[in-house]
N, C-alpha and C positions, 0 to 999 in steps of 0.2 A: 407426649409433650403438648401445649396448649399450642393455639394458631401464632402468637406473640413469637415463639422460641424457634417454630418452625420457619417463621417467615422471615426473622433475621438469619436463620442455618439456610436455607435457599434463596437469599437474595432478591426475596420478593414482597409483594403488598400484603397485608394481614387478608386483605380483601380477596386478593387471589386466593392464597389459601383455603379460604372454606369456603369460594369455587370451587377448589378443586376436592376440597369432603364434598362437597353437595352432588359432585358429578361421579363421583366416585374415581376422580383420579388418583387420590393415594389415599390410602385404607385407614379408617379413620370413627371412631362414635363418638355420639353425641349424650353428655351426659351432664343430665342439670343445667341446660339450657346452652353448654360448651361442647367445641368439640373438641377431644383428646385424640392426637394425630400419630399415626403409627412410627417411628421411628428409622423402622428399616424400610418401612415404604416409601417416607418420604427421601430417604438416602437413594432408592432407588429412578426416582422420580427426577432427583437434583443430577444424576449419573445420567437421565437421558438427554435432560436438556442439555450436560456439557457434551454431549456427541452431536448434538447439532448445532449446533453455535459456531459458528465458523469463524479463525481469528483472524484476525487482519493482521494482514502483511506491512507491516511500518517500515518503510525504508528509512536507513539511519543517513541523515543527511552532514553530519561530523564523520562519517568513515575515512579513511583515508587506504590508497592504491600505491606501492611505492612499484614502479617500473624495473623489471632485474635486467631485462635484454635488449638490443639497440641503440637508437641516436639518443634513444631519452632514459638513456641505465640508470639509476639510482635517483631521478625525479621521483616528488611522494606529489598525487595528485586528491587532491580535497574539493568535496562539490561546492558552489558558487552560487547563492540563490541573491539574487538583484530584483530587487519589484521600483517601476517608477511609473509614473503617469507620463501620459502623451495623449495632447489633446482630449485631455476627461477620461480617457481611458487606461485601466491598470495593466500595465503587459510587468510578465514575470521573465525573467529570464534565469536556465541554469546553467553552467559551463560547468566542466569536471566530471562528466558522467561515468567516468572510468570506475569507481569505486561502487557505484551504486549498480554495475554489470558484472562483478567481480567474479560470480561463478562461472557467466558464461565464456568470458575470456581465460579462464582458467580448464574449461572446457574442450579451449582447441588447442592440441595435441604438437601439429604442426609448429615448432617455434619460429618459422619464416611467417607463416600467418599470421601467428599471433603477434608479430611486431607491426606486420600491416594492420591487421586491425586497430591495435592499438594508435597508432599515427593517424586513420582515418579519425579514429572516435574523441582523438585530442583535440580537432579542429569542431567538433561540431557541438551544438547545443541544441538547449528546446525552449522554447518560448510560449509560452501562452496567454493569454488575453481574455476582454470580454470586447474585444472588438473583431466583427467577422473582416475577412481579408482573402483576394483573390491574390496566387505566389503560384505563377507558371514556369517561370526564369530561375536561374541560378544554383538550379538542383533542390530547390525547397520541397518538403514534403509537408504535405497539412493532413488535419482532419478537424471535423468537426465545423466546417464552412471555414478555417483559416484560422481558427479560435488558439489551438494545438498546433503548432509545426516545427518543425526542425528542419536542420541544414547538412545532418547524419547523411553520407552518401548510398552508405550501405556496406558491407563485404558479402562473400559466400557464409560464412560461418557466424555472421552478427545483421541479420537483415533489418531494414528501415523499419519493420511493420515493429520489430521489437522495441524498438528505440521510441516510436509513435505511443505504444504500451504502456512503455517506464512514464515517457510524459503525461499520461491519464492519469497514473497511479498518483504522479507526484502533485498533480493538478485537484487532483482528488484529496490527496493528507492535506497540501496546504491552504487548499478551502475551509478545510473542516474545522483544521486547525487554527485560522482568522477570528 
């Protein structure tokens, strides 16, 4: 196949391509001034790049958690993203995190815990910013100079650091996302 056919079947530049004849990464001659590119080399070439490529984890921010046990039986909880400004500065806020933890709470076994957890993790959110902020009081947890923090208290089975996590992840989609 010519470099044209190859590089729209591997998702890449014509350029790269006969980089990659020139270097001998996929097998490949050169004939009448073109190169004619091997077929099954280049299938195998497109097979290594999909083994490194690593996918990103999208959390689905429409999920919804419907609660089966406790004070909040048959609540369906949906995540809450809020973005406002305060003084120039954009803070986001998320409430509802229960959906976007959904294996971990399904994880613990215990169904006495898991209603405490869940109860903890109703009350708490994550917020993040581009304004740095010192949060010693109130059980606030930050990172990132105050940028990232939540108000998550924590359980045994659902720790803060996790909950600090999910907020990067989500601080991370919806940047990119903007």
């Amino acid at each position: 196949m010519n470099t044209t056919a190859a590089a729209l079947q591997a998702n890449v530049t014509v350029a790269t391509i006969r980089t990659w004849c020139r270097r001998g990464v996929i097998a490949a001659t050169k004939t009448a001034g073109r190169w004619i590119v091997s077929a099954a080399s280049l299938a195998h070439r497109i097979a290594i790049g999909a083994r490194r490529r690593k996918e990103a984890n999208v959390l689905d921010l429409t999920a919804t958690y419907t609660v089966e046990d406790g004070p909040r039986a048959g609540e369906t909880i949906t995540p809450k993203v809020t973005v406002r400004e305060r003084r120039g500065h954009t803070v986001t806020t998320i409430r509802g995190l229960t959906p976007l933890l959904t294996d971990r709470l399904n994880a613990i076994t215990d169904p006495g815990t898991r209603i405490h957890t869940l109860e903890v993790l109703a009350r708490a959110s994550i917020v993040f910013s581009d304004e740095e902020g010192e949060f010693y009081t109130g059980g606030i947890s930050s990172r990132d100079n105050g940028r990232l923090r939540t108000a998550y208290l924590g359980t045994p089975d659902l720790p803060v650091d996790l909950v600090l996590d999910l907020g990067e992840q989500l601080r991370d989609q919806l940047t990119k996302g903007a």
